[in-house]
ZAMARGU-4260 file (C-alpha; in steps of 0.2 Angstrom, whole numbers, plus 5000, padded with zeros to 4 digits):
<rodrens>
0) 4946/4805/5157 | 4955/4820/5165 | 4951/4840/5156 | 4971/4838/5149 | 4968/4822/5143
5) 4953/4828/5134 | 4965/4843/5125 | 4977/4832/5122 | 4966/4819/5109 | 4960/4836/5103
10) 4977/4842/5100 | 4982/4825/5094 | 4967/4825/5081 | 4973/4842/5075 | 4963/4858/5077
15) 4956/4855/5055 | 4946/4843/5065 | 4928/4849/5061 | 4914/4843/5075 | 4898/4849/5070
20) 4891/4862/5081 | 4879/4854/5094 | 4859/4861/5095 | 4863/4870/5110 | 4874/4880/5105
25) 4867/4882/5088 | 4853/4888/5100 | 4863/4900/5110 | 4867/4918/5102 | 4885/4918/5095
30) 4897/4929/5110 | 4905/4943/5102 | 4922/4943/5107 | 4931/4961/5110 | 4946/4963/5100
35) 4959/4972/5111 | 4975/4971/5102 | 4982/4970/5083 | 5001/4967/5080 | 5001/4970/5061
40) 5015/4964/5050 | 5020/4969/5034 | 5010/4955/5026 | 4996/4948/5039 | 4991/4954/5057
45) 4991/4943/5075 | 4974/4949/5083 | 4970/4946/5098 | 4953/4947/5110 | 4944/4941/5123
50) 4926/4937/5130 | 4920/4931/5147 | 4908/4915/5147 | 4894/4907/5161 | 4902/4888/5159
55) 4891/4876/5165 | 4898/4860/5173 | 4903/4847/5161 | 4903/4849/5141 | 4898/4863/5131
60) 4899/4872/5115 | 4902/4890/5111 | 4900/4901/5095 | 4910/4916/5094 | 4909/4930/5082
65) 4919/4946/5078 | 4931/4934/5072 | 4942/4938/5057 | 4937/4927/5042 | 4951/4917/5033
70) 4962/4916/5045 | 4978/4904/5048 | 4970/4889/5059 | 4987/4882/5062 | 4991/4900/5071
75) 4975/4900/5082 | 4979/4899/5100 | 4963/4899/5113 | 4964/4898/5133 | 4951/4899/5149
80) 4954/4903/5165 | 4947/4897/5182 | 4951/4877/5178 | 4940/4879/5165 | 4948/4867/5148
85) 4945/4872/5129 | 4945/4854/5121 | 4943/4860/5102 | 4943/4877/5093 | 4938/4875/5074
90) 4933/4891/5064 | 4918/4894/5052 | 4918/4907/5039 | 4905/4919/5041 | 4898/4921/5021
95) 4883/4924/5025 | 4884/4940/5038 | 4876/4956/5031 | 4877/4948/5012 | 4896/4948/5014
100) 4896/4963/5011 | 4910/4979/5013 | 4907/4994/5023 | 4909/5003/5009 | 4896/4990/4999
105) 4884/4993/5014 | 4885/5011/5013 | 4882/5011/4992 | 4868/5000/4997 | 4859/5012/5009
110) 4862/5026/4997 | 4855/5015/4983 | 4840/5011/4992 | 4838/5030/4996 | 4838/5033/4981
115) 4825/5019/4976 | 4813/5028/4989 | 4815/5044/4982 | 4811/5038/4965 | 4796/5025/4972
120) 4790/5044/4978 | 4790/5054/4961 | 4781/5041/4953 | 4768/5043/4967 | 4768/5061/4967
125) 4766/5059/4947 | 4750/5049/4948 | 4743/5062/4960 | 4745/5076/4949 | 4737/5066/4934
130) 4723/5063/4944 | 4722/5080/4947 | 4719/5085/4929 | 4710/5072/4924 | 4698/5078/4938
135) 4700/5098/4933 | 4696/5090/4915 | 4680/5082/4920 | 4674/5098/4930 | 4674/5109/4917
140) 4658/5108/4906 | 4647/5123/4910 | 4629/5127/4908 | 4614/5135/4917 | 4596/5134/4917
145) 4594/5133/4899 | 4611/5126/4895 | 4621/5143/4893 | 4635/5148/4901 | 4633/5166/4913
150) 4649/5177/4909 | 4652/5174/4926 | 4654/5156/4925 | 4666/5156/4908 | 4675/5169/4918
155) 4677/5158/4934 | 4683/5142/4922 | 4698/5152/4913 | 4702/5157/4929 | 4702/5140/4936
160) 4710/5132/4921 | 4724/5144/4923 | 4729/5141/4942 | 4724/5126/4946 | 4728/5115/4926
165) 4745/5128/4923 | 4750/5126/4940 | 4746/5104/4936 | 4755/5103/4921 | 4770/5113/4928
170) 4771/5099/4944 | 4770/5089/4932 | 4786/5093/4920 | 4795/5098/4936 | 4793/5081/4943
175) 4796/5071/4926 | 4813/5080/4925 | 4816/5074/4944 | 4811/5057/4939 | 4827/5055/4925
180) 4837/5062/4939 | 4832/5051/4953 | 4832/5035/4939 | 4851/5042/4934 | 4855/5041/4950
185) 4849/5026/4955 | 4856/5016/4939 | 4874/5024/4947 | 4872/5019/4962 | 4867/5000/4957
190) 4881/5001/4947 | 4894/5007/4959 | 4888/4992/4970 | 4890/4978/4958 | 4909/4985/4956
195) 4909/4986/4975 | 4904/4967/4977 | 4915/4962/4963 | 4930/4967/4972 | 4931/4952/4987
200) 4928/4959/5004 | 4932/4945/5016 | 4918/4944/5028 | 4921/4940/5044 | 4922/4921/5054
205) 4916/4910/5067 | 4925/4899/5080 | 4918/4886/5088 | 4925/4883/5104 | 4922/4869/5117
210) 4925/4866/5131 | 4925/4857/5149 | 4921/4863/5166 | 4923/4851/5183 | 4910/4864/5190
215) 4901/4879/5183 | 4912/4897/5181 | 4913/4912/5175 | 4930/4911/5163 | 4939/4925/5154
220) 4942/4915/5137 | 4956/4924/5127 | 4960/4920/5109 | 4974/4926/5095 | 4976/4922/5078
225) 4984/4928/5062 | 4974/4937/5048 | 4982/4935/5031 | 4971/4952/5022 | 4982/4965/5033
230) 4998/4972/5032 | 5007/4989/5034 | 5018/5000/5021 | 5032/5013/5026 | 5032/5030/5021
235) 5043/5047/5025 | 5040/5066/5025 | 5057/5074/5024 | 5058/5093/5028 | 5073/5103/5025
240) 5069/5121/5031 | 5088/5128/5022 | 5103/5123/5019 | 5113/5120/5035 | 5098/5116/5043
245) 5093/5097/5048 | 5082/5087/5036 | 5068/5081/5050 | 5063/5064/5045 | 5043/5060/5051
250) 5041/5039/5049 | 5023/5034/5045 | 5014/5019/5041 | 5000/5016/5030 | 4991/5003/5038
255) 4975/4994/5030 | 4965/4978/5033 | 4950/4969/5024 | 4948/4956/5038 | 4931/4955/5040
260) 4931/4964/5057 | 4933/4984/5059 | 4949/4987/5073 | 4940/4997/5085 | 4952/5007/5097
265) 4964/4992/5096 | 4981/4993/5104 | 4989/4992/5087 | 5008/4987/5086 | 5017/4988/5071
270) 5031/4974/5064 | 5044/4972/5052 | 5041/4954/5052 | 5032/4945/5038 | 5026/4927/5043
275) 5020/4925/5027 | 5040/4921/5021 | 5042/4908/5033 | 5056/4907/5048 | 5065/4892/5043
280) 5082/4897/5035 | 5085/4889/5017 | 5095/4873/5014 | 5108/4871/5000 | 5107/4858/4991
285) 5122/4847/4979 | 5126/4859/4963 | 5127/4845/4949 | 5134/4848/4932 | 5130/4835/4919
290) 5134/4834/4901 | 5121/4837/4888 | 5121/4816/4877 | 5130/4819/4861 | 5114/4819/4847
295) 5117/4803/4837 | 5104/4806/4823 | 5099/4822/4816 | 5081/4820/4824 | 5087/4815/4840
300) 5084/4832/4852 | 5094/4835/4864 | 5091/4841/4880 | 5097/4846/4897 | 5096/4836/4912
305) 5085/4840/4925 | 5091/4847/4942 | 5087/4834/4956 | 5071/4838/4965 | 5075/4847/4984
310) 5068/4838/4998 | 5052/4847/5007 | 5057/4861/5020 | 5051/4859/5037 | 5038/4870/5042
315) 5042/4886/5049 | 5049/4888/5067 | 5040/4897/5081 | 5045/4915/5082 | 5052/4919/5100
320) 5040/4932/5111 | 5054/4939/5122 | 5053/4960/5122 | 5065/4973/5128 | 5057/4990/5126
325) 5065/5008/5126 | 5057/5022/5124 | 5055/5032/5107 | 5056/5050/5103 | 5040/5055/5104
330) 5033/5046/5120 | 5018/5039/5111 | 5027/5025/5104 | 5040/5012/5110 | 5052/5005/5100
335) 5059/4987/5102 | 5072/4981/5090 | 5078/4968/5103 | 5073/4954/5092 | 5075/4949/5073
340) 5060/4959/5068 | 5059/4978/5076 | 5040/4983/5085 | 5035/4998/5086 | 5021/4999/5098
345) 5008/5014/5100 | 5001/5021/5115 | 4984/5027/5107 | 4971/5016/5104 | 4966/5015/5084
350) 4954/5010/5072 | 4955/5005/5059 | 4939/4999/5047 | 4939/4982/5034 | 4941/4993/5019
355) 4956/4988/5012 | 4962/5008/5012 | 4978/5014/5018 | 4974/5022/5034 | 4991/5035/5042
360) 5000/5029/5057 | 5011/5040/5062 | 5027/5031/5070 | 5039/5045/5074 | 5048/5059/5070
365) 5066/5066/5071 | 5080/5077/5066 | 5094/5071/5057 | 5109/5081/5054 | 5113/5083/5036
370) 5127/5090/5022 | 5121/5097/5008 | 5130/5100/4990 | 5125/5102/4972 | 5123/5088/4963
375) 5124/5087/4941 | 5126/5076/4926 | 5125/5087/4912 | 5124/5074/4899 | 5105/5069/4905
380) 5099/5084/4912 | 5107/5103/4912 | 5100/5107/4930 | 5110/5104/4947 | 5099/5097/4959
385) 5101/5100/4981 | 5105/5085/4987 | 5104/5084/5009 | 5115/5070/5013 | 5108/5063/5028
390) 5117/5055/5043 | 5111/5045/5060 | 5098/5037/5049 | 5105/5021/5055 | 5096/5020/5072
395) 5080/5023/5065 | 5074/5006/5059 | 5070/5012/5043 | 5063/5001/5029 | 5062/5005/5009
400) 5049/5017/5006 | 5042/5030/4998 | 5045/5048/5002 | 5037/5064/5002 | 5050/5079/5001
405) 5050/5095/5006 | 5061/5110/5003 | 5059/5129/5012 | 5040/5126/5016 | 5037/5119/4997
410) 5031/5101/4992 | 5046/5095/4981 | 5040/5079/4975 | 5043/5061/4980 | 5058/5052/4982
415) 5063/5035/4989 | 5072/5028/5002 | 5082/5013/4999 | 5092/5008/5015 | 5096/4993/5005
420) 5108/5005/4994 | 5113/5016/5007 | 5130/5021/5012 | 5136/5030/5027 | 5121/5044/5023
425) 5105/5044/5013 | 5105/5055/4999 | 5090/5066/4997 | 5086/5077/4982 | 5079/5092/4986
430) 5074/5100/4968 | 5082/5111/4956 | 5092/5125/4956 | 5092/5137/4941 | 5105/5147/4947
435) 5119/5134/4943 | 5122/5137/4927 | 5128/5120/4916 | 5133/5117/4899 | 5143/5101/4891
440) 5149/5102/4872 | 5162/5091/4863 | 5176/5097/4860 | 5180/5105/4843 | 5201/5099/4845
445) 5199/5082/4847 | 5185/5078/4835 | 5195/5072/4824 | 5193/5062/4808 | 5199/5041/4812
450) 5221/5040/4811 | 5225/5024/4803 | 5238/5013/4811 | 5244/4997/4803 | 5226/4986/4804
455) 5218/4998/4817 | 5211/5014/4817 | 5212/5026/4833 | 5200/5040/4833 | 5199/5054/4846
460) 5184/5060/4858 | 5183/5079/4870 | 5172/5085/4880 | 5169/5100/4891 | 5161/5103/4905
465) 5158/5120/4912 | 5151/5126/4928 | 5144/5142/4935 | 5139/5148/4952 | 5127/5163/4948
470) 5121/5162/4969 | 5127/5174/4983 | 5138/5162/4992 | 5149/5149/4992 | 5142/5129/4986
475) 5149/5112/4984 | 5146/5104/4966 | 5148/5087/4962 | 5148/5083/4942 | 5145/5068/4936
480) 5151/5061/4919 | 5157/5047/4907 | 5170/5040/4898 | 5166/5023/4887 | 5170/5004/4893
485) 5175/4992/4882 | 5167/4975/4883 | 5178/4970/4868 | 5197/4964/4869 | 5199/4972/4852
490) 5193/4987/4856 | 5205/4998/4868 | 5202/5017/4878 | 5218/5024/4879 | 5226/5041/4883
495) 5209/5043/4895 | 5213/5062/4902 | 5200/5070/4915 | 5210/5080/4926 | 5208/5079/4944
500) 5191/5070/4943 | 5190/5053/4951 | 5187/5038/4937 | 5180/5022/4941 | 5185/5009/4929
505) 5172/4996/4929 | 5158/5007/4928 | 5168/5024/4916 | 5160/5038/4927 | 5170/5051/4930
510) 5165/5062/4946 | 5172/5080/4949 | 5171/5089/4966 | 5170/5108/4967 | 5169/5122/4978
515) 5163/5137/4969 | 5163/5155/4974 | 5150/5167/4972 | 5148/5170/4951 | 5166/5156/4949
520) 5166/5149/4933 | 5178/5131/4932 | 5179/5121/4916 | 5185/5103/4913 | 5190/5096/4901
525) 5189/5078/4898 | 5196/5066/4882 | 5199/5049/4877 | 5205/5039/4862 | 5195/5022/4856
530) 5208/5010/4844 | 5200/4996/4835 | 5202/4984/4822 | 5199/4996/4804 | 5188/4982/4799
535) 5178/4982/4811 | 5162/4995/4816 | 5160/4999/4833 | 5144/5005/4841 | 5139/5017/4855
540) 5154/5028/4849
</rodrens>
């Protein structure tokens, strides 16, 4: 039987195949394989290592640690080189490595067990010190010759009783008091690591891996994988030094990983894929409408018909490897957006630990030219807010994320950016402005009581708006407003007046663009009148 007919039954038999591990390799300590590089997606990472093996001629078996625990079997992928063949390659989760416990369990552990020994060492201490007295204690009966006392020795006692017995009992309160401490402390610390252990930490795997040889060989045995418990999140700083000035964009990444395994100067690429949702493309199935049976009896139910079942999709299609990189902003990291997901691969090693914590990646950073104007809707909130309106974002790659804004060298707050929403630009508020000076009232002239017309009744609505520039120069102000929308054929807006405010019909909001000078004051004005039928009430008005 050839090496590739041997990997070919293997593959046949599929790799969920389990052997058991043969003695000698169950004798052999487990090679640690080296994890070089981690391309993590938004949900999972593809990890990859390698470890160099003495192959003896013929069969053998091989037990390979530093593996990720719980990973995808379907996605594990191991070759050799120099004519050496990997016949099987079955993993083994590692449950009972360090008590599958998480860094940050083992470190809880060792401060607990501190602790242990320091309170193991009050106790000691205490027993010492009652020794001590019960000693002092059984010294101190005093007598001569004939059975009294010599001034002398009544003299030396009291002064013995009062260094060495005060100086006793005062270790011995002291250490009592360091004894509740040391017991408080370690009660804490046993607590903090049953919560730690409660939490599921993944502990790491195995892989069995065997293998032919026609002669023995030194082979570089190189393996990747996919790691469910990883992943990465987006997130933004956005600084705008002044207005006029370009809002710089800094692109980072949260990434984290509880795979059992600490990423140790990894070469770490980040995706936008997620392998997780599958590749395959969704089929459509027949949309069938059915008529509900007509109930004949009174206790007869009726209901609908159930949707035929859809057929099984086909498992997911292999995702193509083929890269064309250009070269970011920032010469640490290259971008490659050639394919269906973008990469953004980093020149300095990282690690990252299996804590489960977000840990910062920075991804790049650049300027992006902005406009800026005053944006307000006085009937939610009386403040104009700065709004940059960001351009270029486009060739970024950006995805939804949280951001952290920044105005003049002053945290602002957080924001989000939602490409899904966004326009031609992304619209960043910067904060408040109290020197924009907004007021809306209704209108006393068109609050008016309900007119009666034959069966319907039209009743008037104003409101004005009023806008004031209090800053040194010139801004741009947009004002935001509303006029009602009827959901109701009987109920009718009419004679709608707003001036030279664009009005969108569907949605009723009405939206004002100013330019205001130095202390310029606009008003507008806006009116409406609701008709409905007089026997009718209406709500919302």
């Amino acid at each position: 039987m050839t090496p590739f007919f041997r990997f070919a039954l293997f593959v046949g038999a599929g790799l969920s195949a389990l052997s058991p591990l043969s003695a000698v390799a169950e004798s052999r300590p487990a090679e640690k394989v080296q994890l070089q590089e981690a391309v993590v997606f938004l949900r999972g990472a593809q990890l990859s290592g390698a470890v160099t093996l003495d192959v003896p001629a013929g069969d053998s078996e091989w037990l390979l640690s530093n593996v990720a625990g719980n990973i995808n079997e379907q996605s594990l992928s191991v070759a050799a080189s120099n004519g050496v063949v990997v016949q099987s390659a079955t993993v083994r989760n590692d449950y009972l490595d360090a008590e599958a416990l998480s860094p940050r369990a083992l470190e809880i552990k060792r401060e607990f067990e501190a602790a242990r020994a320091s309170r193991e060492k009050i106790q000691v201490q205490q027993a010492v010190v009652v020794e001590q007295v019960e000693m002092i204690r059984a010294n101190r009966k005093l007598g001569g010759k004939d059975g009294v006392a010599s001034t002398a020795e009544i003299s030396r006692m009291f002064d013995l009783l009062n260094q060495k017995m005060s100086a006793a009992l005062l270790e011995q309160n002291r250490l009592a008091e360091q004894l509740v401490k040391a017991q408080e402390k370690e009660a804490k610390l046993a607590q903090q690591l049953d919560e730690e252990k409660a939490k599921g930490f993944q502990p790491g795997g195995r892989i069995v891996v065997s293998l032919y040889a026609p002669q023995a060989a030194r082979s570089a045995l190189t393996l990747s994988y996919v790691a469910p418990d990883a992943g990465w999140m987006p997130s933004y700083d956005l600084h705008a030094s002044k207005v006029g000035a370009p809002v710089q964009l800094t692109y980072k990444a949260r990434v984290f990983q509880n795979s059992g395994i600490n990423w140790d100067k990894v070469r770490l690429t980040l995706s936008t894929g997620n392998p997780a949702q599958g590749a395959q493309a969704p089929v459509l199935r027949p949309w069938f409408l059915l008529l509900e049976p007509e109930a004949k009896y009174a206790d007869v139910r009726t209901e609908g018909m159930p949707m035929p079942a859809m057929a099984a999709a086909p498992p997911p299609a292999p995702m193509a490897n083929v890269r064309l990189r250009q070269q970011a902003l920032d010469g640490y990291v290259s971008t490659d957006a050639s394919g269906i997901d973008t990469q953004f691969a980093i020149a300095l090693p990282y690690s990252i630990p299996a804590d489960g914590k977000g840990h910062l990646v920075m991804i790049k950073s650049a300027p992006l030219a902005a406009t800026y104007r005053y944006v307000a809707t006085p009937k939610l909130d009386a403040d104009a807010f700065l709004q940059a309106q960001v351009s270029g974002w486009g060739e970024l790659n950006l995805l939804p994320g949280q951001s952290n804004i920044f105005y003049e060298g002053n945290y602002v707050g957080q924001g989000y950016i939602d490409v899904a929403r966004a326009k031609n630009t992304l619209d960043i508020s910067l904060g408040r402005d109290k020197r924009i000076l907004l007021k809306r009232e209704s209108d006393p002239a068109f609050r008016k009581e309900p007119q009666f017309f034959g069966s319907d009744v039209r009743q008037q609505f104003g409101v004005t708006l009023t806008a004031r520039n209090t800053r040194a120069e010139a801004i741009d102000l947009v004002i935001i407003d509303q006029a009602p929308v009827s959901r109701d054929s009987e109920i009718r807006i009419e004679d709608l007046r707003h001036g030279d405010a664009s009005f969108d019909a569907a949605s009723g909001e009405l939206q004002w663009t100013l330019k205001l000078a130095p202390n310029e004051a606009r008003t507008l004005p806006f009116s409406w009148t609701v008709r409905y039928p007089k026997e009718r009430t209406v709500r919302g008005l």
